[in-house]
NUZAPA-761832 format. One line per 2 residues: number of its first residue (from 1); their letters; for each residue x, y, z of N, C-alpha, C, O. Coordinates in steps of 0.1 Angstrom, whole numbers, always signed. Layout:
N
NUM> A> X/Y/Z/X/Y/Z/X/Y/Z/X/Y/Z; ...
! end
This chain:
317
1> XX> +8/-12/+0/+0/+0/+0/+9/+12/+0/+17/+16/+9; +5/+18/-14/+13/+32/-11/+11/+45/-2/-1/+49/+0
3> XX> +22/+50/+3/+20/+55/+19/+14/+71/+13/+18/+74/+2; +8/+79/+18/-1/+94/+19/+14/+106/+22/+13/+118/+19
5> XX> +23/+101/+28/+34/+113/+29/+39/+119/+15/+43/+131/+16; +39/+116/+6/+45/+130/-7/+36/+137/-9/+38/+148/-12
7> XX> +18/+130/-7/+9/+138/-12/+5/+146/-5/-2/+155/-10; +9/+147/+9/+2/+154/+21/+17/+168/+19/+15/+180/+20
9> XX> +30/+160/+15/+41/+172/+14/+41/+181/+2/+45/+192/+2; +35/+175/-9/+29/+181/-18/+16/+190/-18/+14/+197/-28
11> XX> +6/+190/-9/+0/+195/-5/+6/+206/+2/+4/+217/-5; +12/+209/+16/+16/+212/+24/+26/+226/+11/+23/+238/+11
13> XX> +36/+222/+3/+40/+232/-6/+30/+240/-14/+31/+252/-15; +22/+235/-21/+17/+240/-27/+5/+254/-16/+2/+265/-20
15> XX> +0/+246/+0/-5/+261/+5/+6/+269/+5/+3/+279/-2; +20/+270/+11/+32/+282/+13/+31/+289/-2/+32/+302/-3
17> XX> +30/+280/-14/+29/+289/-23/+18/+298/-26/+17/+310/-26; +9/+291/-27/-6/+301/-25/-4/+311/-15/-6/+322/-19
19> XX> +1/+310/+0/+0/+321/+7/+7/+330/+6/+4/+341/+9; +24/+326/-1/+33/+334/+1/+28/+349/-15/+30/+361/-17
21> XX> +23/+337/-24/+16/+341/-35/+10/+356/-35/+14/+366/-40; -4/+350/-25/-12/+361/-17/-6/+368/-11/-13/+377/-6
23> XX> +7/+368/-6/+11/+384/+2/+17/+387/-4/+21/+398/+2; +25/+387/-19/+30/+396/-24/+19/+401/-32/+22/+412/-36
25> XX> +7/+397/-35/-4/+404/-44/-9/+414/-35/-13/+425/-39; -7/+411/-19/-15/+421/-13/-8/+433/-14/-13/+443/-19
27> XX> +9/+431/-9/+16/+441/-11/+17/+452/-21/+21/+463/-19; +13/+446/-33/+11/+451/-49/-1/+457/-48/-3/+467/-56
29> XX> -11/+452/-40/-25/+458/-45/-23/+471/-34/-26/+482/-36; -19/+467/-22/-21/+482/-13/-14/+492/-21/-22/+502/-23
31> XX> -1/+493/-26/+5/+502/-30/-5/+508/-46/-8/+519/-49; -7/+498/-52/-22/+501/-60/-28/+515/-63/-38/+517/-56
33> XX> -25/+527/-72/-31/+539/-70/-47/+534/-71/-55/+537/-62; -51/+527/-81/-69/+525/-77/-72/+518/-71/-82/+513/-76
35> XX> -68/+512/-59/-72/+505/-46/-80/+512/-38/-80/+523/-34; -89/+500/-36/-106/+506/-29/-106/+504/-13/-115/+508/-6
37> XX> -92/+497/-9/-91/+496/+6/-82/+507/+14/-76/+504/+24; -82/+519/+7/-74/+527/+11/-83/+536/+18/-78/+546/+21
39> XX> -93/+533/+19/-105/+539/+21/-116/+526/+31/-118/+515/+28; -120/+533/+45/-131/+529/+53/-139/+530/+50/-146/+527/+60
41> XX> -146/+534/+39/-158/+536/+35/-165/+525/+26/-162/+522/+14; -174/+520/+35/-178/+506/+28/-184/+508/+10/-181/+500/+1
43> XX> -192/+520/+9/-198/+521/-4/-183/+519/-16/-182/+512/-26; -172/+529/-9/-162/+531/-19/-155/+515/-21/-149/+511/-31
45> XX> -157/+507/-10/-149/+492/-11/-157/+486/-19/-153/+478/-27; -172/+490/-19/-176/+479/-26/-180/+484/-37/-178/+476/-47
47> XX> -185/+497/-40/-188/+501/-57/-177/+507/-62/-177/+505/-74; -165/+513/-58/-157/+522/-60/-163/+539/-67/-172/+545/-63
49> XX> -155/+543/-77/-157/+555/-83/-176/+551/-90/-184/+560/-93; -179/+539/-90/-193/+539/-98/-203/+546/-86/-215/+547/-89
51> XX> -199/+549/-74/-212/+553/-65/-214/+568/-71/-224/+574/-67; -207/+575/-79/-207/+588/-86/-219/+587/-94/-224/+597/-97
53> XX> -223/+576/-100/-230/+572/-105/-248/+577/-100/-256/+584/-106; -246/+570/-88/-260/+573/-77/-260/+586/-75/-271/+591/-77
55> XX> -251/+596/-70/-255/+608/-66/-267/+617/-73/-273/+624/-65; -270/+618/-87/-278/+625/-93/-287/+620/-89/-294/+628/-83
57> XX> -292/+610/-88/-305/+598/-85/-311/+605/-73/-323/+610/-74; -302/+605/-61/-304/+609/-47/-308/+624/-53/-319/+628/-50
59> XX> -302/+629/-58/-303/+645/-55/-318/+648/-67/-325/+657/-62; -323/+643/-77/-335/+644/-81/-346/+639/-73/-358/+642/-75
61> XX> -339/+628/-59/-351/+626/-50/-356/+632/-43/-367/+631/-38; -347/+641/-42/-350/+655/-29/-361/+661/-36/-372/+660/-32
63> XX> -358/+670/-51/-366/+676/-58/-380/+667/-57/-390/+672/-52; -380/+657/-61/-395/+649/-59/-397/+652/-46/-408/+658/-46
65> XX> -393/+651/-34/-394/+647/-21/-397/+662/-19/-407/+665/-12; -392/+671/-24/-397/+688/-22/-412/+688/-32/-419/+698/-29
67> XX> -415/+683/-38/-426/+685/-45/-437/+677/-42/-446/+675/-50; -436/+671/-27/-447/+659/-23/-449/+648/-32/-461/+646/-35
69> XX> -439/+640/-40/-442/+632/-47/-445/+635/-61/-443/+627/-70; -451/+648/-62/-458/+648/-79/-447/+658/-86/-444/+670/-86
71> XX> -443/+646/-90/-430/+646/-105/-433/+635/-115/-436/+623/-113; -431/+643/-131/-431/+638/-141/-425/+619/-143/-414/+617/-137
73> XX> -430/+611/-149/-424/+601/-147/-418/+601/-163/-417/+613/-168; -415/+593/-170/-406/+591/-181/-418/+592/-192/-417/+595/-204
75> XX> -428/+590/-185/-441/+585/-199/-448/+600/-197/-459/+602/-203; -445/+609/-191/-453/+623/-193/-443/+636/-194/-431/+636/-192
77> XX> -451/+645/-196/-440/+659/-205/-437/+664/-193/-444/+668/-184; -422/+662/-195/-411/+668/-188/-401/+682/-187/-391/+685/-180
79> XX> -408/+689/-198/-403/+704/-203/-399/+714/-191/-390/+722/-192; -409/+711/-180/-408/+720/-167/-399/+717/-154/-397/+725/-144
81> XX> -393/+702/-157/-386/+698/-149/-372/+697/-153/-365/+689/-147; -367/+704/-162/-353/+700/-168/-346/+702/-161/-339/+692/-160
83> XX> -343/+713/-151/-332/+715/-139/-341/+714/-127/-352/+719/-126; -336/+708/-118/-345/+704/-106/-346/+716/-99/-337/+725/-98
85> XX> -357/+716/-93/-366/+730/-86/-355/+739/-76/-353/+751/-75; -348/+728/-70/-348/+732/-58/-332/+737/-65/-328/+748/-62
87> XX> -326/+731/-71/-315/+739/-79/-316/+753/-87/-307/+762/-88; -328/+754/-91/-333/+764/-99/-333/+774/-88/-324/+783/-86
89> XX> -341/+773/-81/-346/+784/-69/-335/+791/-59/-336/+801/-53; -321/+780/-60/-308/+785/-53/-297/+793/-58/-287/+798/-53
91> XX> -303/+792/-75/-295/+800/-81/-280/+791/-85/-270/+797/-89; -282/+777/-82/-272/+771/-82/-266/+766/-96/-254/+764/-98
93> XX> -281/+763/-110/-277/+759/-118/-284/+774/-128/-287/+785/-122; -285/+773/-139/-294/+779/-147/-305/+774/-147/-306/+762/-148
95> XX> -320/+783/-148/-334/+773/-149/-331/+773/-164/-327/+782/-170; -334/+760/-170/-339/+756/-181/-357/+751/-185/-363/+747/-194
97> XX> -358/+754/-175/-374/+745/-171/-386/+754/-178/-388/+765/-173; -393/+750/-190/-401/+758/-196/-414/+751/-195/-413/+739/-196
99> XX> -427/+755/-194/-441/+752/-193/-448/+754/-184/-448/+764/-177; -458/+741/-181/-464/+744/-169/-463/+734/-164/-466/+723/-169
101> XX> -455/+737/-146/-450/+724/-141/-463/+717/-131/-463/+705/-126; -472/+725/-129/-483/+723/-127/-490/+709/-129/-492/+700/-121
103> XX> -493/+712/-147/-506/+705/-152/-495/+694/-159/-502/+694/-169; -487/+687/-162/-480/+681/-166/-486/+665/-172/-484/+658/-182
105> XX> -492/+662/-162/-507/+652/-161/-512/+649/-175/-513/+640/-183; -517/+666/-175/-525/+672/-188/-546/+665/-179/-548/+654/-173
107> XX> -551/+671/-182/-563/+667/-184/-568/+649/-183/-560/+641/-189; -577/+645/-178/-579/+631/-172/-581/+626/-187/-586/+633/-195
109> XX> -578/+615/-189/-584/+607/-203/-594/+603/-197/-599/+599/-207; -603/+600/-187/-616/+593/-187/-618/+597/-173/-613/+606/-166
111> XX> -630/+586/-169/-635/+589/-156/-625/+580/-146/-621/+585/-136; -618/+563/-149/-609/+559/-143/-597/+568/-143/-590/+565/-133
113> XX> -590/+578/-151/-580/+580/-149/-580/+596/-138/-570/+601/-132; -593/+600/-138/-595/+609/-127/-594/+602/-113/-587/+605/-103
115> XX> -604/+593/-115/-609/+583/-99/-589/+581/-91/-585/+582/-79; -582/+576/-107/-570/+568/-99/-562/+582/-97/-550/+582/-93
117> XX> -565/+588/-97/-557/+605/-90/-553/+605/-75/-542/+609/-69; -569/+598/-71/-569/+599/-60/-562/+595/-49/-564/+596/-37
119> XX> -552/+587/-57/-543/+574/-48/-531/+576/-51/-523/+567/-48; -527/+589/-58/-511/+592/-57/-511/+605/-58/-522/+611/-57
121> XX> -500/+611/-60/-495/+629/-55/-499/+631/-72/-492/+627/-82; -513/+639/-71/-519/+650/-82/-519/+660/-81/-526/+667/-88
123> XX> -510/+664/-70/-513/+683/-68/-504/+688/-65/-498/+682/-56; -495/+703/-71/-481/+707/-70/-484/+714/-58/-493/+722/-55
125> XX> -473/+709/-50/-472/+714/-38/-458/+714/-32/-454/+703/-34; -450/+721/-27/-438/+723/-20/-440/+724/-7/-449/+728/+0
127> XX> -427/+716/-5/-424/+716/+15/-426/+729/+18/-436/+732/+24; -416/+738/+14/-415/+752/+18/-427/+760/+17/-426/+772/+18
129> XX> -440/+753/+16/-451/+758/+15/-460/+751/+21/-472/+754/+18; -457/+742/+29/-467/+729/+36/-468/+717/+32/-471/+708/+40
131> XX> -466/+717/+21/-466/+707/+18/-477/+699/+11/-486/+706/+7; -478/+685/+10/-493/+688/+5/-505/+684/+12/-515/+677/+7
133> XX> -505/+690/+29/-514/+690/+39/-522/+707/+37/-532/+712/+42; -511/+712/+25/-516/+729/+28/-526/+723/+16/-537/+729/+17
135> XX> -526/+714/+4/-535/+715/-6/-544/+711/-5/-552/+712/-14; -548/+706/+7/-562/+699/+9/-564/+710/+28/-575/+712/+34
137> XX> -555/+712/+31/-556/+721/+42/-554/+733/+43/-549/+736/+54; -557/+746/+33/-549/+754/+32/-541/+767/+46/-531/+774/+45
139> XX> -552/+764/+58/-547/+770/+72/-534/+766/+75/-528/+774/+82; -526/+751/+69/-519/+746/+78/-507/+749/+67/-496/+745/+69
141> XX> -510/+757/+56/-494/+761/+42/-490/+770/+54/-495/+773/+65; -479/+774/+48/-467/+784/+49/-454/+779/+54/-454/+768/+60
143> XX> -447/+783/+53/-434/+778/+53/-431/+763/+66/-439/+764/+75; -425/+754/+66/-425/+745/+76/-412/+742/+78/-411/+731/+73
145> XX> -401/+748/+83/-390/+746/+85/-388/+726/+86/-384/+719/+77; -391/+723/+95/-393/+709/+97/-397/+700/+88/-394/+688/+91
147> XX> -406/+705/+74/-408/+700/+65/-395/+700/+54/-389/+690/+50; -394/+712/+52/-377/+715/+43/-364/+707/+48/-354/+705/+41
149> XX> -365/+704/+59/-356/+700/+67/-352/+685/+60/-341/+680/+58; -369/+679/+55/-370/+663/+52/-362/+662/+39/-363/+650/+34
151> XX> -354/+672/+31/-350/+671/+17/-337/+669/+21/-330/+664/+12; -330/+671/+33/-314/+675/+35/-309/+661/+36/-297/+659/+32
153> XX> -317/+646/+44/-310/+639/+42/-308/+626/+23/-300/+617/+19; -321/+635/+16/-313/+631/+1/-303/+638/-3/-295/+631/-10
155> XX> -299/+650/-3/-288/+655/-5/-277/+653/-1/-267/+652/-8; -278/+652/+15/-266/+646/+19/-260/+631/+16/-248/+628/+16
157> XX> -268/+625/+14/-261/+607/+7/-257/+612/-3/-246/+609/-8; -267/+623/-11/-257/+624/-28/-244/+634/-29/-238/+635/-40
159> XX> -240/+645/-13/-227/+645/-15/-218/+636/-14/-208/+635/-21; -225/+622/+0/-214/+616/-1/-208/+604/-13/-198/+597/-15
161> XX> -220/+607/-19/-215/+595/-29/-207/+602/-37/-196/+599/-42; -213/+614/-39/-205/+624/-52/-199/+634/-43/-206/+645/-41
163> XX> -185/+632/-35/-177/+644/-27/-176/+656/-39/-176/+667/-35; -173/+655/-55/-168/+666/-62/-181/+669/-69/-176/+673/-80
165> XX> -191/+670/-69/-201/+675/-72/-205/+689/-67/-215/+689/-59; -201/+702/-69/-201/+712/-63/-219/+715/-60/-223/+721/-50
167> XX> -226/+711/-68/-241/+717/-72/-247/+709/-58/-256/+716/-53; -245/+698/-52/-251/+695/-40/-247/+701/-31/-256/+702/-23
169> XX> -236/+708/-28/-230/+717/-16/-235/+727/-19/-237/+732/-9; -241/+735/-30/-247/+751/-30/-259/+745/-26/-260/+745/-13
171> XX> -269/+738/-33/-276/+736/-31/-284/+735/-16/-294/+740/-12; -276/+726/-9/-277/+719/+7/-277/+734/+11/-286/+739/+17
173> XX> -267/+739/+7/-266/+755/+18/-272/+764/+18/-271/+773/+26; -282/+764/+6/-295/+776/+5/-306/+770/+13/-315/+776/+19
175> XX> -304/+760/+13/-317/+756/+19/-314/+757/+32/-324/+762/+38; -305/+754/+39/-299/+758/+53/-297/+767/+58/-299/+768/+70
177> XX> -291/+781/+49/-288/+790/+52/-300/+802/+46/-305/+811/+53; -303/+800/+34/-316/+811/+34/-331/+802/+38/-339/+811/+41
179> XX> -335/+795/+38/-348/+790/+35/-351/+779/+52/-361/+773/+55; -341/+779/+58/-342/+777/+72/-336/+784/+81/-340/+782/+93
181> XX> -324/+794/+79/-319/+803/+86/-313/+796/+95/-318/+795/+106; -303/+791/+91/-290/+781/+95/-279/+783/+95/-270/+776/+101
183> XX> -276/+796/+88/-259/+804/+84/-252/+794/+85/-249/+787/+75; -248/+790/+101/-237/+787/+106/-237/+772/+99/-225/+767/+101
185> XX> -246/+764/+92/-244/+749/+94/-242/+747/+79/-236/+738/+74; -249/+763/+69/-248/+759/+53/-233/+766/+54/-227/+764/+44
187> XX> -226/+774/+64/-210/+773/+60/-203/+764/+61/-194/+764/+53; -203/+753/+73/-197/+745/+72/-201/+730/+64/-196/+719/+64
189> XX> -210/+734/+59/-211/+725/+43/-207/+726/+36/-201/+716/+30; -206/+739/+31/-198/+750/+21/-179/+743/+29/-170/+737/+22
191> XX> -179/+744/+38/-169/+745/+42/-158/+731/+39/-146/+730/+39; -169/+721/+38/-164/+707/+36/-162/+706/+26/-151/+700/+24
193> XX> -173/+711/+10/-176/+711/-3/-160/+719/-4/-151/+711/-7; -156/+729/-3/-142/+729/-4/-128/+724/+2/-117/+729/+0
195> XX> -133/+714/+12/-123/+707/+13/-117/+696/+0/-106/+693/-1; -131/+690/-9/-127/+681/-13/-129/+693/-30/-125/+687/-40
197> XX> -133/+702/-31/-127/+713/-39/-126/+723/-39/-133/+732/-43; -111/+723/-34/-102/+733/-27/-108/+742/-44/-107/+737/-55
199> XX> -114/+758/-40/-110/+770/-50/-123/+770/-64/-124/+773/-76; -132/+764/-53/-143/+762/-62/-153/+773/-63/-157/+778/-52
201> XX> -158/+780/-78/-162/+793/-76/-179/+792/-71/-186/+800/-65; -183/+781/-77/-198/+784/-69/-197/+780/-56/-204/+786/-49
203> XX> -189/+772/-50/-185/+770/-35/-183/+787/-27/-187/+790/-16; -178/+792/-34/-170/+805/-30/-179/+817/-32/-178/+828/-26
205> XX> -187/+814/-41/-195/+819/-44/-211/+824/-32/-218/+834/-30; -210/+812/-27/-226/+808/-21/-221/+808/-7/-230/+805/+2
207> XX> -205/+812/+0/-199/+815/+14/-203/+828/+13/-210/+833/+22; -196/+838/+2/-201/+852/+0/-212/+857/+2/-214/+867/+9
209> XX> -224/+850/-3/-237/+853/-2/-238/+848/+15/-247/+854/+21; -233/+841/+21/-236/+841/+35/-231/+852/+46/-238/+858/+54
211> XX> -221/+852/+44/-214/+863/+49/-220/+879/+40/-218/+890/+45; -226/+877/+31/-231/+893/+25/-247/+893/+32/-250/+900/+41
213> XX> -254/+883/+25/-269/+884/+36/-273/+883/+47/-281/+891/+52; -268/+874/+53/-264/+870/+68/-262/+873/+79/-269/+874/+89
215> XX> -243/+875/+74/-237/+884/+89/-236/+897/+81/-236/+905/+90; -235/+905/+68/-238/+916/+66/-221/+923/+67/-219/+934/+70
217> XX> -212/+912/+65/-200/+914/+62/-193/+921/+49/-186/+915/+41; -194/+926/+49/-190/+933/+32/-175/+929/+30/-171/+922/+21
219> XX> -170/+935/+42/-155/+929/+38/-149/+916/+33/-141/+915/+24; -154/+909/+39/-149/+896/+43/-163/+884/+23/-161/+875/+15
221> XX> -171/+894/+25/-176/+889/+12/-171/+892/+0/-173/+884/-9; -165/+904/-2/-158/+912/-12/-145/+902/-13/-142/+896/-24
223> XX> -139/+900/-3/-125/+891/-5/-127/+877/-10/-119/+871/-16; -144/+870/-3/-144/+859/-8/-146/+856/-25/-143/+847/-33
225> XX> -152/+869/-27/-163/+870/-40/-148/+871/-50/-146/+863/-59; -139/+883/-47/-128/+883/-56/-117/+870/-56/-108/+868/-65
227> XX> -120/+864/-48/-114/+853/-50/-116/+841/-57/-108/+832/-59; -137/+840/-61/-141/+833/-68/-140/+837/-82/-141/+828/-89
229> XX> -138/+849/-87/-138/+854/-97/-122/+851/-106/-120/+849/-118; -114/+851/-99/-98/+849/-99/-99/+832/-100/-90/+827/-106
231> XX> -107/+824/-95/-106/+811/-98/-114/+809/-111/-108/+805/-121; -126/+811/-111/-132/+811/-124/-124/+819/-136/-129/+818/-147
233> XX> -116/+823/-135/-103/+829/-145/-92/+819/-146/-86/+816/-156; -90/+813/-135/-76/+799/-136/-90/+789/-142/-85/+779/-148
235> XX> -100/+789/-142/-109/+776/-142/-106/+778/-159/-97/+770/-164; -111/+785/-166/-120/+788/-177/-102/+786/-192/-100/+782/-203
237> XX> -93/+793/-182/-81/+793/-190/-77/+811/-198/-85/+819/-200; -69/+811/-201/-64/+819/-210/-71/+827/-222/-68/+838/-226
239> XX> -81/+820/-227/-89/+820/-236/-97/+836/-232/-100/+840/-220; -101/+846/-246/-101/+857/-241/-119/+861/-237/-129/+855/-242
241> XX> -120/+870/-230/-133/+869/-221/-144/+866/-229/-151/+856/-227; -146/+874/-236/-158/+877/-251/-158/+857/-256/-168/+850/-255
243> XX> -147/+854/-259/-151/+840/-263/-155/+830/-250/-163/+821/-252; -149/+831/-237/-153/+826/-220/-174/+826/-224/-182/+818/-221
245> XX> -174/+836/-229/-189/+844/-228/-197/+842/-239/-209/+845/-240; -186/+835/-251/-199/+832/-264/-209/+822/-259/-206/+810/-255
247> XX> -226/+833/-262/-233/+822/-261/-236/+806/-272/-244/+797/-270; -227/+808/-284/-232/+800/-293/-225/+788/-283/-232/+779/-281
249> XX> -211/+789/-277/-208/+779/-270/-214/+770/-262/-210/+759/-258; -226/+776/-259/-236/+766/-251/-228/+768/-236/-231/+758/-229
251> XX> -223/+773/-231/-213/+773/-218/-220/+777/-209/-213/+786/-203; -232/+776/-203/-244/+783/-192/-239/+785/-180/-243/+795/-174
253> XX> -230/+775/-176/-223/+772/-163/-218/+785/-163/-222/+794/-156; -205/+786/-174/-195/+793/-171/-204/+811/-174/-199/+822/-171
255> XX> -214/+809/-178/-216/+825/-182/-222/+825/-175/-213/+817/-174; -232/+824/-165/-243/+824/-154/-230/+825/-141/-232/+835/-134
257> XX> -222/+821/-140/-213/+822/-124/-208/+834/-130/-209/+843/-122; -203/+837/-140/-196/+849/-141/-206/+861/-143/-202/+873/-144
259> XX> -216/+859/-144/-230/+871/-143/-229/+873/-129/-225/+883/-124; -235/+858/-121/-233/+859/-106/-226/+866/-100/-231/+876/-95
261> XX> -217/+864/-101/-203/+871/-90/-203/+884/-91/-200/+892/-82; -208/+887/-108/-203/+903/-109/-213/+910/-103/-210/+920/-96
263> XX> -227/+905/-105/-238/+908/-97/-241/+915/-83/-246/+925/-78; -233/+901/-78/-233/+903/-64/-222/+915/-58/-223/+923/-50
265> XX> -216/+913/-63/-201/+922/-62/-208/+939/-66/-203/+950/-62; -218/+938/-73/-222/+953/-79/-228/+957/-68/-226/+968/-63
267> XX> -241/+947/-62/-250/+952/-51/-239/+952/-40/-237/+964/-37; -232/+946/-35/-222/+950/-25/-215/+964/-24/-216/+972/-14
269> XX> -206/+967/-38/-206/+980/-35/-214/+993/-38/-209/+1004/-39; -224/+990/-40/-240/+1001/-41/-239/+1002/-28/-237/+1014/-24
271> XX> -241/+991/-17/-247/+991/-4/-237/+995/+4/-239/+997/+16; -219/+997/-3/-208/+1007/+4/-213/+1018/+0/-206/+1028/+3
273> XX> -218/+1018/-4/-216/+1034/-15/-205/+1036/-26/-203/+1047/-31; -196/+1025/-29/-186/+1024/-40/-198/+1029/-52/-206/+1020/-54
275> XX> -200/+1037/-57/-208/+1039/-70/-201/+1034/-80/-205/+1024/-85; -188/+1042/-85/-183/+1041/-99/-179/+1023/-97/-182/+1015/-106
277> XX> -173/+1018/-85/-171/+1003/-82/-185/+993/-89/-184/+986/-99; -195/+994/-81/-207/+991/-84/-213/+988/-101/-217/+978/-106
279> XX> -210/+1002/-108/-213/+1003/-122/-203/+997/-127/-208/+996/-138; -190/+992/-129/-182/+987/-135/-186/+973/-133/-190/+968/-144
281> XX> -187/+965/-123/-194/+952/-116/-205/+953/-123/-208/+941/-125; -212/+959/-126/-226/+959/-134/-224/+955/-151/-229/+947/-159
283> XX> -214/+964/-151/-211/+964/-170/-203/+952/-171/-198/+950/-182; -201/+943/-163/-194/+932/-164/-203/+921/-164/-201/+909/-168
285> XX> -213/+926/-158/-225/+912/-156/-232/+912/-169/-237/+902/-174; -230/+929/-175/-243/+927/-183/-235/+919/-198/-241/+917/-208
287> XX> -222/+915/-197/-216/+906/-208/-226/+894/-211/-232/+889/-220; -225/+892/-197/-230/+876/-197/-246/+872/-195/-252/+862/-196
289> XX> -251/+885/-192/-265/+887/-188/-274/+884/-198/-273/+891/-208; -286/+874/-197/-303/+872/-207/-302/+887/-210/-299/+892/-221
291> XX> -304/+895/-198/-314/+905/-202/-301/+921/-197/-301/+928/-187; -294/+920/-211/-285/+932/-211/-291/+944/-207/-285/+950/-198
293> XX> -305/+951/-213/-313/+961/-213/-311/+965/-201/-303/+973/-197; -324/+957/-194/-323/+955/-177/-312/+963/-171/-313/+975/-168
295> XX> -300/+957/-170/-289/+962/-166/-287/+975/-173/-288/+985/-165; -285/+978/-181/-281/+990/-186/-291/+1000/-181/-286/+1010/-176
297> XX> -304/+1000/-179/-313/+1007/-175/-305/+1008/-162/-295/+1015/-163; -307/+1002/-147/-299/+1005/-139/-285/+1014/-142/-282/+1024/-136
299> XX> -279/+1010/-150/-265/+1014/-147/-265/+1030/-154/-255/+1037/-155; -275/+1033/-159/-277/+1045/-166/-285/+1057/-157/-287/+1069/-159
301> XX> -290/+1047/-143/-294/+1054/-131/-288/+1058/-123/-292/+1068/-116; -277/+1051/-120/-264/+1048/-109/-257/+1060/-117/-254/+1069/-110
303> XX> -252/+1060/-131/-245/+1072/-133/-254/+1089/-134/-248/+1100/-132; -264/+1088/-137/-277/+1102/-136/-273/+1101/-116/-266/+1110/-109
305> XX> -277/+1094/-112/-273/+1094/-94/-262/+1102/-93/-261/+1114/-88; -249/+1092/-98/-233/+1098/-97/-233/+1114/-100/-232/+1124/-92
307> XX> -235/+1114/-110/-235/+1129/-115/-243/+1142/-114/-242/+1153/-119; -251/+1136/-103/-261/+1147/-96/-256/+1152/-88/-262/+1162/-84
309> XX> -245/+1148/-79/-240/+1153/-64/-246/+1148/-57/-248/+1157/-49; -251/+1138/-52/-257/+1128/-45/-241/+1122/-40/-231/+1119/-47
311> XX> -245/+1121/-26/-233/+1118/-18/-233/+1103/-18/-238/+1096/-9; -229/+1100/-28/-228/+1085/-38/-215/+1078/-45/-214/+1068/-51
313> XX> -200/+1092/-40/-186/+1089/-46/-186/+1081/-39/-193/+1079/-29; -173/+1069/-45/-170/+1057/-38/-159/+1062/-27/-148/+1068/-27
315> XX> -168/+1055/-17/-158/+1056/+0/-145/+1049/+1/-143/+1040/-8; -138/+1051/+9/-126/+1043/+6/-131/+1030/+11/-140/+1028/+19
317> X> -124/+1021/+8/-124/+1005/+13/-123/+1001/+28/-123/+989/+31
! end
């Protein structure tokens, strides 16, 4: 009978190779630039970069979730919903959203398709407005802090899935900081949103407006505001402003932040009394501005003001 010792020693080599195997793979995979265990975060170990994927998802649920449920589904006209509400309303994206976001439904096809109304969200209604206890209750609408409140935890999963997504950090912070009167909690969102993008101009952007509406800091918003403007200049490149600003480019991002800033920067120094400051920030918005007229009308007031002797020279800094 042949004896079991070469097979059991052949055995016995072949685990040391397997194991010794596996620790030089591990050694090789830790050092690994796309290694997913360099990281405690179970989503990133287990989906890696694809959880970037989900963050939109999350952040269109809030918008549903701000609208009591009644949002367009794929099988009805979607024209009103192109940029999500709650982005639109922060000034975070450009509204693209045309029609009536209302009636979207359209008119009942029959008497079943009225009856089955009754059993899902048929009526536009916002948190920030009651919700849809104000549409069937109208005593109990008006603003409901505690209702707006219920959008912040879809947002927040869709920073964390998407840390470089700047549009969930403005977003999160208007709603915190103007529409619940939060300052302090939408800056340190703001505050995180540029940790993981360091020099980000709508980040930089939407700190300014806190410190300008807010705490009523002029200083301290002027420096943040000129600093978003100087990044949106390293962002955009070299390239000369007029073409930064052609609309044929389709570039909404980039011409809407650079309207912004100059905007804000104009009412700032109106509200020093910088005049000639002010109108120059004005003539820079109206590059990028829908509605140039608009602006020009103002800025043709501000200099009739200037030139009247109206104690309106720009103060010193």
């Amino acid at each position: 009978m042949k004896t079991a010792r070469p097979y059991v020693l052949l055995l016995g080599l072949l685990l040391v190779l397997c194991a010794g195997l596996a620790a030089r793979l591990d050694c090789w995979f830790i050092t690994w630039p796309g290694n997913r265990a360099q990281t405690l975060d179970p989503l990133e170990v287990m989906i890696g970069t694809g959880q970037k994927l989900l963050a939109p998802m999350f952040f269109r649920e809030a918008d549903v979730y701000f609208h009591s449920g009644y949002y367009p589904s794929i099988f009805d006209h979607s024209t009103a919903f192109r940029t999500e509400h709650i982005a639109a309303d922060s000034g975070a994206a450009p509204d693209r959203n045309q029609g009536d976001e209302e009636n979207f439904l359209g008119p009942p096809l029959d008497f079943f398709d009225a009856f089955s109304r009754h059993f899902y969200p048929s009526v536009h209604t916002h948190l920030d407005s009651g919700g849809a206890e104000s549409a069937f209750e109208p005593e109990l609408g008006g603003r409901s802090d505690g209702q707006v409140r219920e959008i912040l935890p879809w947002l927040r999963i869709s920073a964390a899935l998407d840390p470089d997504r700047a549009e969930t950090y403005v977003v999160t912070a208007f709603w915190l900081g103007e529409r619940m009167k939060h300052p302090h909690e939408a800056e340190a969102f703001l505050r995180e949103g540029l940790r993981h993008l360091p020099g980000n101009p709508q980040l930089l952007f939407e700190l300014g407006r806190i410190y300008f509406e807010q705490d009523h800091d002029l200083t301290r918003a002027r420096f943040i505001w000129q600093a978003a403007l100087n990044s949106w200049q390293r962002e955009t490149g070299d390239k000369p402003l007029a073409e930064k600003l052609n609309r044929a480019n389709e570039n909404f991002e980039t011409r809407f932040m650079y309207e912004q800033l100059h905007t804000y920067l104009a009412l700032l120094e109106q509200k020093a009394g910088n005049t000639n400051a002010a109108i120059a920030h004005w003539k820079q918005a109206q590059l990028a501005s829908p509605e140039p007229e608009a602006i020009q009308k103002h800025i043709d007031a501000l200099e009739q003001k200037s030139g009247s002797g109206n104690p309106s020279a720009d103060a010193s800094r």
